[in-house]
C-alpha positions in Angstrom: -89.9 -161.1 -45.3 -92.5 -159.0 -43.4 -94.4 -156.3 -44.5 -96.0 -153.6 -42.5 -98.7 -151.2 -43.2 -99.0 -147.4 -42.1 -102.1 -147.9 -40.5 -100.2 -150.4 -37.5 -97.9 -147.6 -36.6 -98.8 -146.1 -33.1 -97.5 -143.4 -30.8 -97.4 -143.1 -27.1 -96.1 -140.5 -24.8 -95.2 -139.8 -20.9 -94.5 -142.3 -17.9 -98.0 -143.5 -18.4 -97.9 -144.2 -22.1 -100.5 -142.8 -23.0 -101.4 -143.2 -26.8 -100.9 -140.2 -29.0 -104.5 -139.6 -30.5 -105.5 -139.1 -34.2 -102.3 -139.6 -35.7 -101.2 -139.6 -39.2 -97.8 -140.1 -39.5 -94.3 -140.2 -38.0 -91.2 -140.8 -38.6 -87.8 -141.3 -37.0 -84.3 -140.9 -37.9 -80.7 -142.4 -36.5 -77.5 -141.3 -36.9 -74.3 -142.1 -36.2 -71.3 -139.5 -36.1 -67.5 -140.7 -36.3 -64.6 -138.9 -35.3 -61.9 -138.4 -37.9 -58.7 -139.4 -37.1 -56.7 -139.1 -40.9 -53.0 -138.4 -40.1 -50.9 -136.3 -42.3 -49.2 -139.5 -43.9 -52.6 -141.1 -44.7 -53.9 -141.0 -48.4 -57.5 -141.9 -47.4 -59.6 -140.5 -45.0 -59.8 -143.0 -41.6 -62.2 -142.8 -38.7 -62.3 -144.1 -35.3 -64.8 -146.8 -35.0 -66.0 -145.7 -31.6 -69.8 -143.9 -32.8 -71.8 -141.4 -31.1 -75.5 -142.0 -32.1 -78.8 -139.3 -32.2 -81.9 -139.4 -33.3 -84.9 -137.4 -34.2 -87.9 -137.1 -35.8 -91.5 -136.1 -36.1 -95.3 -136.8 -35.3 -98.0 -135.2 -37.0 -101.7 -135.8 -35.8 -105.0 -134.0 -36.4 -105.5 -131.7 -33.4 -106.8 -132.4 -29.8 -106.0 -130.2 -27.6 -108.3 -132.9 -25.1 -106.0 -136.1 -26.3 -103.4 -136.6 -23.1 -100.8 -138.4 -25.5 -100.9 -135.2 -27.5 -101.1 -132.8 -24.7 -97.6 -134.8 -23.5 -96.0 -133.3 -26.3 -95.1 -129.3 -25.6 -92.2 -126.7 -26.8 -89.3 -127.9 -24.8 -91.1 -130.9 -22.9 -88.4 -134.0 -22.5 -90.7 -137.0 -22.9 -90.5 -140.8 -22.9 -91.5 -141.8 -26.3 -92.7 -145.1 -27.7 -92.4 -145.5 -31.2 -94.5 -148.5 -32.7 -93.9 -148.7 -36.6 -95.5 -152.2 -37.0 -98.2 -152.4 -33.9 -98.0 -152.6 -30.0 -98.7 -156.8 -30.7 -96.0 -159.4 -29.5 -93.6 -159.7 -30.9 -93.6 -156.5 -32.5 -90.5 -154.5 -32.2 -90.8 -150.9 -31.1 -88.4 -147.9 -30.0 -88.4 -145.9 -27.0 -86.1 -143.2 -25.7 -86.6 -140.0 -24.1 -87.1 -137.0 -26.2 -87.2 -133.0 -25.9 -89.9 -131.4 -27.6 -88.3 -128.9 -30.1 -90.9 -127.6 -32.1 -94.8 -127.3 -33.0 -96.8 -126.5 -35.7 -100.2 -126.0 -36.4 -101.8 -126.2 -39.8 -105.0 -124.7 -40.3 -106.4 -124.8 -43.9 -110.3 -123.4 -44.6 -111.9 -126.6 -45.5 -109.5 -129.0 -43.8 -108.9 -130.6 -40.4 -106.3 -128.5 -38.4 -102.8 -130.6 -37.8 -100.3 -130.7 -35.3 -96.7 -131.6 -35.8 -94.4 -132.2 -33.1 -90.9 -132.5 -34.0 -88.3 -133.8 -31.4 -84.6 -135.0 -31.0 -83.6 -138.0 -28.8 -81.7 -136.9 -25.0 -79.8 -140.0 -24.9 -80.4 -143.8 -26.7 -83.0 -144.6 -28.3 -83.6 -148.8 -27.5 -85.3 -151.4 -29.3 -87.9 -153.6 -27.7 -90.2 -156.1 -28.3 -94.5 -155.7 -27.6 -95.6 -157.3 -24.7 
């Protein structure tokens, strides 16, 4: 079993792919949603087995407003993303999708370096593949 540390993980962003500067973290989420379809004479709850998936997550980075990977992200921007968890090295697996941009903060803290989080929900699949 493989292990992975933080400090693989990458981001990129936009047809280009450019890579999301000065990150610090992200992370993703996948659902699944099932329709119910319990009839009156059932005594448990049933479901159809046919999903619909989403996704969504977050990126947080320390600010640039010069980095092109972060300047990618903005409110309401739909965006190919690349999701690297484990490193952009064959045969590492990454996810990709495209993504509208749903919200930004900015933290700024006297004696600390001012972070940006960009949060974002999947606009359609979000697909599995393997580093070139």
């Amino acid at each position: 079993m493989a292990n992975h540390h933080g400090s693989e993980g990458l981001v990129k962003t936009g047809a280009g792919s450019a890579t999301v500067g000065e990150v610090t973290g992200f992370s993703f989420t996948v659902s699944a949603e099932y329709a119910e379809d319990t009839t009156l004479s059932d005594t448990a709850k049933t479901y159809n087995t046919t999903a619909i998936t989403s996704w969504s997550g977050t990126v947080t980075a320390f600010w640039d407003e010069g980095d092109t990977g972060q300047t990618n992200f903005s409110t309401g921007a739909n965006v190919d993303l690349k999701l690297y968890p484990e490193g952009a090295v064959n045969p590492d697996t990454y996810y990709y999708g495209n993504a509208l941009v749903t919200e930004i903060t900015r933290n700024v803290q006297r004696g600390a370096i001012t972070e940006i989080t960009f949060n974002f929900i999947g606009n359609g699949v979000l697909t599995t593949g393997t580093a070139a």
